[in-house]
C-alpha positions in Angstrom: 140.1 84.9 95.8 137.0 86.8 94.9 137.8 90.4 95.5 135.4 90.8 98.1 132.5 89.5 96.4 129.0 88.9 97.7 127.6 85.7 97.9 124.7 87.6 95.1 127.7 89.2 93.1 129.2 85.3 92.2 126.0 84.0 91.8 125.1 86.8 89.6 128.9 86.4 87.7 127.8 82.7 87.2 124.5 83.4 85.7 122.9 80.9 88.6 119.3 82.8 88.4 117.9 81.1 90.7 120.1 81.4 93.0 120.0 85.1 92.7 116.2 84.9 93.2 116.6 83.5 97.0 119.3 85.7 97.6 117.6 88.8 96.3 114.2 87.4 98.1 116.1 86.7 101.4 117.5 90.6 101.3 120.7 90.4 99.9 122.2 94.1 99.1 121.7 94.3 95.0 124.5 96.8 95.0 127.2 95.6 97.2 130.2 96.0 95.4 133.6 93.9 95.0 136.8 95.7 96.4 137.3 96.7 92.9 133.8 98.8 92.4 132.2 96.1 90.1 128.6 95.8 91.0 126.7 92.5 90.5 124.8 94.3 88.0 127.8 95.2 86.3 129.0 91.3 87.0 125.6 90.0 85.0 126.0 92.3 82.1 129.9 91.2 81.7 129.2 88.1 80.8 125.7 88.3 79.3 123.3 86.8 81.7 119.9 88.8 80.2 117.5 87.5 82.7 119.9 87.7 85.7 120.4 91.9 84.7 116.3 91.8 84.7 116.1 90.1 87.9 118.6 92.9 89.5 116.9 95.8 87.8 113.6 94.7 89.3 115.0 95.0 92.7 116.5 98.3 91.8 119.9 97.8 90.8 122.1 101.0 90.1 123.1 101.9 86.9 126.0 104.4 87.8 129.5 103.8 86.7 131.7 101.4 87.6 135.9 101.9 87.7 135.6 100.2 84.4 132.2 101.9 82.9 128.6 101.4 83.4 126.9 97.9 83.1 125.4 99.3 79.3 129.0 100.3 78.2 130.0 96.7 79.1 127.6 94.6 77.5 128.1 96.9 74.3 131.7 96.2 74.7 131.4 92.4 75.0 129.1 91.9 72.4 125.8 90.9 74.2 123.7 93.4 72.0 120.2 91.8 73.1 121.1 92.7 76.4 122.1 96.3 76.0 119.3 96.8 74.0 117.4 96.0 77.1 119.1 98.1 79.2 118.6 101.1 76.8 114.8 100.0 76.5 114.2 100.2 80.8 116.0 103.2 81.9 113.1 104.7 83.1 111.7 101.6 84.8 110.8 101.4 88.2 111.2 98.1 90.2 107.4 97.7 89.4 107.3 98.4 85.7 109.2 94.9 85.3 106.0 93.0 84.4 107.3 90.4 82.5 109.8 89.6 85.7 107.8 90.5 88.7 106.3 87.0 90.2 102.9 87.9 91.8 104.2 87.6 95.1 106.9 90.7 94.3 104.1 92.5 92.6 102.1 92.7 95.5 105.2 93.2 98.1 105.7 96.3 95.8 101.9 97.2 95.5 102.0 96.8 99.7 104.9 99.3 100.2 103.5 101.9 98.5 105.1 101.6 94.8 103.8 104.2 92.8 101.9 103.5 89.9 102.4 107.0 87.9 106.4 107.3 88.5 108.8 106.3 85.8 109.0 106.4 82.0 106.9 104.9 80.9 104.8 104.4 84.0 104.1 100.8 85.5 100.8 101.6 85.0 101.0 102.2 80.9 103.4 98.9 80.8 100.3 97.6 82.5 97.8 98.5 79.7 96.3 95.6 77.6 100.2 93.6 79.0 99.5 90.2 79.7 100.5 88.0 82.7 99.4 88.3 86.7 101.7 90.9 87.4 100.4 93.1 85.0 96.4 92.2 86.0 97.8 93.2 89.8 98.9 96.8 88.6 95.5 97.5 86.8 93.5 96.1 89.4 95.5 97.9 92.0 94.3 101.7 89.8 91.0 100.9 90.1 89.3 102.4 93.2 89.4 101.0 96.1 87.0 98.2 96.6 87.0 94.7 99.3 88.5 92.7 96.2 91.8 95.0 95.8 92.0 96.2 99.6 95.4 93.7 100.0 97.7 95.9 97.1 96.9 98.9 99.1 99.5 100.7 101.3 99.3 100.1 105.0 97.9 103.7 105.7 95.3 103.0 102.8 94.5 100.3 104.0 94.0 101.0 107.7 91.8 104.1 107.1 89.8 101.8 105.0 89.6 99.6 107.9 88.5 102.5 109.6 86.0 103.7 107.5 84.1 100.1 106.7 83.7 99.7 110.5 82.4 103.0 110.8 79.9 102.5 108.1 79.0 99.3 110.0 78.6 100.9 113.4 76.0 103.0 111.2 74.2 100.2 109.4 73.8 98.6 113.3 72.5 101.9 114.4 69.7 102.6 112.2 68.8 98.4 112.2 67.8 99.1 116.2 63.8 99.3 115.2 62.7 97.3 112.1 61.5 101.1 110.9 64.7 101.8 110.2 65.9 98.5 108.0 65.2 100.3 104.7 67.2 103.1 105.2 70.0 101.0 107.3 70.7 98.9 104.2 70.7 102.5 101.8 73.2 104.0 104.3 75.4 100.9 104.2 75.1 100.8 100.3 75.7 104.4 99.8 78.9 103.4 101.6 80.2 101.3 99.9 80.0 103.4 96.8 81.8 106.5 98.6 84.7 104.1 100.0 86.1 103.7 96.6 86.7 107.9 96.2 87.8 108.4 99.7 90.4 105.7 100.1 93.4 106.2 97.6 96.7 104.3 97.8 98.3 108.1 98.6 96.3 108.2 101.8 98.7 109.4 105.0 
């Protein structure tokens, strides 16, 4: 019998990482606990399985207290000292601070929906800094300003009023191009916008 375990929380037990992966990826609960309160968090760090607890604590696995402590008090208890050294280390990670375990494709999921680039200790953004690997190159690129070539790690609302605002500009460009007078200052007004749309779309646009 397994208590009421998830599919994630024997897979996780097991130290099948993979496994976890497509469950975590297909929208498994991270948190769903056994009948007995033991997370699958909790599970991984029992029995040691480092990259497993990463994988769960870059989809936002809970650190509270089990019945029988908190994932950190277990891996300290069991001897897994790399692994509680990690969890000490992230405790103020955000799902998106997990460079070195973020694939791209998470990155940008995370980028999409609005992660924030400032929250946590220390921020995704300062991981970022000078850190190596795509995920980190996403979260830099994703600071910068807005521009065409980071549009897609916007939020949705960023990125429709950019939408918004790069046809406007075009409507513009098209007006003034309706005599040839007017090409010079058509093609200024539609560079002069593209400069501005980098200040006036932000990924905390409403």
């Amino acid at each position: 019998r397994n208590n009421g375990g998830t599919p994630l929380f024997m897979a996780c037990q097991q130290g099948q990482l993979e496994c976890v992966q497509l469950l975590l990826e297909a929208g498994a609960a991270v948190n769903q606990a056994r009948n007995d309160g033991s997370t699958p968090l909790f599970a991984a760090s029992h029995q040691g399985h480092l990259d497993v607890v990463k994988l769960l604590s870059s989809y936002g696995a809970s650190r509270a207290a089990t019945p029988f402590g908190t994932p950190e008090e277990v891996a300290n208890s069991r001897g897994h000292a790399d692994l509680a050294a990690w969890l000490v280390a992230s405790r103020g990670w955000t799902p998106l601070a997990h460079l070195e375990t973020l694939t791209a494709a998470r990155a940008t999921s995370l980028l999409r929906s609005g992660a924030s680039l400032h929250e946590g200790e220390p921020t995704p953004l300062r991981r970022a800094a000078g850190g190596a690997g795509e995920a980190a190159a996403l979260v830099r690129r994703a600071a910068a300003p807005w521009s065409p070539a980071s549009h897609s790690l916007f939020p949705a609302a960023a990125r429709a009023r950019a939408a918004l605002l790069v046809r406007s500009i075009y409507e513009i460009h098209e007006r003034y191009h309706l005599d040839s007078a007017g090409a010079t200052n058509g093609i200024a007004a539609l560079d002069f916008g593209h400069c501005v749309l980098g200040f006036a779309i932000t990924r905390e646009t409403e």
